[in-house]
N, C-alpha and C positions, 0 to 999 in steps of 0.2 A: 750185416751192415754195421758199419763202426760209425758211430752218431760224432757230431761235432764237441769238440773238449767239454765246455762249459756244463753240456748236456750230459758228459761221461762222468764229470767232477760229480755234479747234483746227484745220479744215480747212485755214484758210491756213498757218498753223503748220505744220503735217505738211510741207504744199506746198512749202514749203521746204527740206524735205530732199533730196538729190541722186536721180532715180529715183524720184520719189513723185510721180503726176497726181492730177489731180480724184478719179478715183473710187477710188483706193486710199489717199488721204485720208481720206476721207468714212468710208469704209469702218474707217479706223484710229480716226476719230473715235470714232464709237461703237463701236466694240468697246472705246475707253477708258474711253466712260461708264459699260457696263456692268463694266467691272474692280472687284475691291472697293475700299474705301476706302483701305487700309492699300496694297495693290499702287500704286495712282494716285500715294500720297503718298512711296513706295519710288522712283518713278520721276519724280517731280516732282523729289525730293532727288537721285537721281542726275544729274538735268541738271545741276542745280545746284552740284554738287559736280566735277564733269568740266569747270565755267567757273572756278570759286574757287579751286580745290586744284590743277591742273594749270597748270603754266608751261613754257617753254621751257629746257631746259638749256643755262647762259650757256657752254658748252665745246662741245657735239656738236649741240644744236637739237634733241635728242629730249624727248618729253614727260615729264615727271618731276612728282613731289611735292618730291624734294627737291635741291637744286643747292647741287653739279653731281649730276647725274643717280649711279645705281648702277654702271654700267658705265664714263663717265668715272673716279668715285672707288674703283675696284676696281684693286689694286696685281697683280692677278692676271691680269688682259689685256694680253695683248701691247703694247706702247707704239709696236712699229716701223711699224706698218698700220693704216691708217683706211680703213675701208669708207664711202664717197659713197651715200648712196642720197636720193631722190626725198621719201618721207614716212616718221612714225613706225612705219606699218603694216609699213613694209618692213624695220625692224630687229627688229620683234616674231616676222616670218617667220624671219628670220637666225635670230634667239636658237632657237627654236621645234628649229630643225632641229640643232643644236646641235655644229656643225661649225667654227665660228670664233669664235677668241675675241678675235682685236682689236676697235680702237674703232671706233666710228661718226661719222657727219659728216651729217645731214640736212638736205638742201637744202630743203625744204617746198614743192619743184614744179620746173620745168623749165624753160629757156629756150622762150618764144615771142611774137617780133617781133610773128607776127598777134593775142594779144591784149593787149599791151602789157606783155608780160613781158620784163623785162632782165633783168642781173647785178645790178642794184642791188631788184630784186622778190624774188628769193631769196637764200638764206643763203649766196652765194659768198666775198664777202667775210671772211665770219668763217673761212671754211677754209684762205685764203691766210694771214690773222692767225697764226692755228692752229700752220700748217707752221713758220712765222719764227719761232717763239716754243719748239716743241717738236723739239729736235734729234734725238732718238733716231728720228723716222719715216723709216723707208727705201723705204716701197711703199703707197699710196693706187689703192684697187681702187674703181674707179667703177662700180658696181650700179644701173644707172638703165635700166630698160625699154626696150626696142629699137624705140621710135616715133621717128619723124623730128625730135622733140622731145628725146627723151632721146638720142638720136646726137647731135645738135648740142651739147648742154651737155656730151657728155662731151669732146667734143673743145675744145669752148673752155677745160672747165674744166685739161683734158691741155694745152692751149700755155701755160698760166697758169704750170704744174707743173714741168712738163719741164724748164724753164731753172735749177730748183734743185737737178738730178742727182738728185729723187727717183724712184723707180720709178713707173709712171701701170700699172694694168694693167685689163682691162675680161673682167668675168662668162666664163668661155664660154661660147657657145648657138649653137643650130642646131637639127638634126630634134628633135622630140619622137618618144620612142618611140614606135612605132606608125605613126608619120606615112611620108606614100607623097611619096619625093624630085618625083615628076614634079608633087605640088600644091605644092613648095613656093617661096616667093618668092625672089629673086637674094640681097636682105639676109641671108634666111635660110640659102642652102646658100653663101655668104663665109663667112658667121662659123661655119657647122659646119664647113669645112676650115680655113679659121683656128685653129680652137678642137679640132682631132683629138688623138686621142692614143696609145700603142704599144698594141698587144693582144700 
């Protein structure tokens, strides 16, 4: 059955969001038809508003309203430490848990040769800029997911680093509580003795 335009536009629409097939599209379709009017029009404007209002902050690469971002422009964050991380989501986690207050650096993805990602596809560049430009940083902790993707950027982005007597230092991780050492991968129990600490 071939549904009415409007309803075929929305479908594909959906379809393009990251994790959304055919029938959980479809599915989302109409469940927006039936939404009321006011809800549709609440959420029509939020797309809309998350494309217009939201930019890149021309210092750290997190998303802001206003530039430079709140955490660049706060004299209350440590100056000496930039935290690396992968996307916006990932400084929203930082803040969240409320542990660290230096700044951030977001690269907006990873080093990968296999899909034509280089240094020059994400925000490397502007971090080297960054360091030359701001003397007081003594330690850039690169927080980038432990895929073979974010291993490799941390290390390229650490030979980048290192030559400037800054400190390079990376997340510790290993077992998750709970977790049984005999399922876990070689990656995983390195960086847990790596990453130990005095009891």
């Amino acid at each position: 059955m071939q549904y009415p335009a409007p309803i075929a536009h929305l479908i594909d629409s959906y379809m393009k969001l990251p994790g959304i097939g055919e029938k959980t599209a479809t599915r989302l379709a109409f469940y927006t038809l039936d939404m009321p009017d006011e809800d549709v029009h609440g959420f029509s404007t939020a797309l809309t508003e998350v494309k217009e209002k939201l930019h890149r902050c021309s210092i750290c690469g997190n998303i802001t309203e206003k530039d430079p971002c709140l955490i660049c422009s706060n004299p209350e964050r440590d100056q000496s430490t930039i935290m690396v991380v992968e996307q916006p989501k990932d400084v929203m986690a930082f803040e969240d848990m409320g542990e660290y207050s230096g700044l951030y650096h977001v690269l907006h993805g990873v080093l990968s040769p296999m899909d034509g990602i280089g240094p020059e596809e994400i925000n490397i560049k502007s971090l080297i800029v960054r360091l030359q430009k701001q003397d007081d940083v003594k330690e850039v902790i690169l927080a980038l997911n432990s895929t073979p993707e974010g291993e490799s950027t941390a290390m390229y982005i650490s030979k980048l680093i290192k030559p400037a007597g800054i400190k390079v230092t990376r997340l510790a991780a290993g077992l998750a509580v709970g977790s049984d050492i005999e399922y876990a991968n070689s990656i995983t129990l390195k960086r847990a003795v790596q990453g130990r600490t005095s009891i």
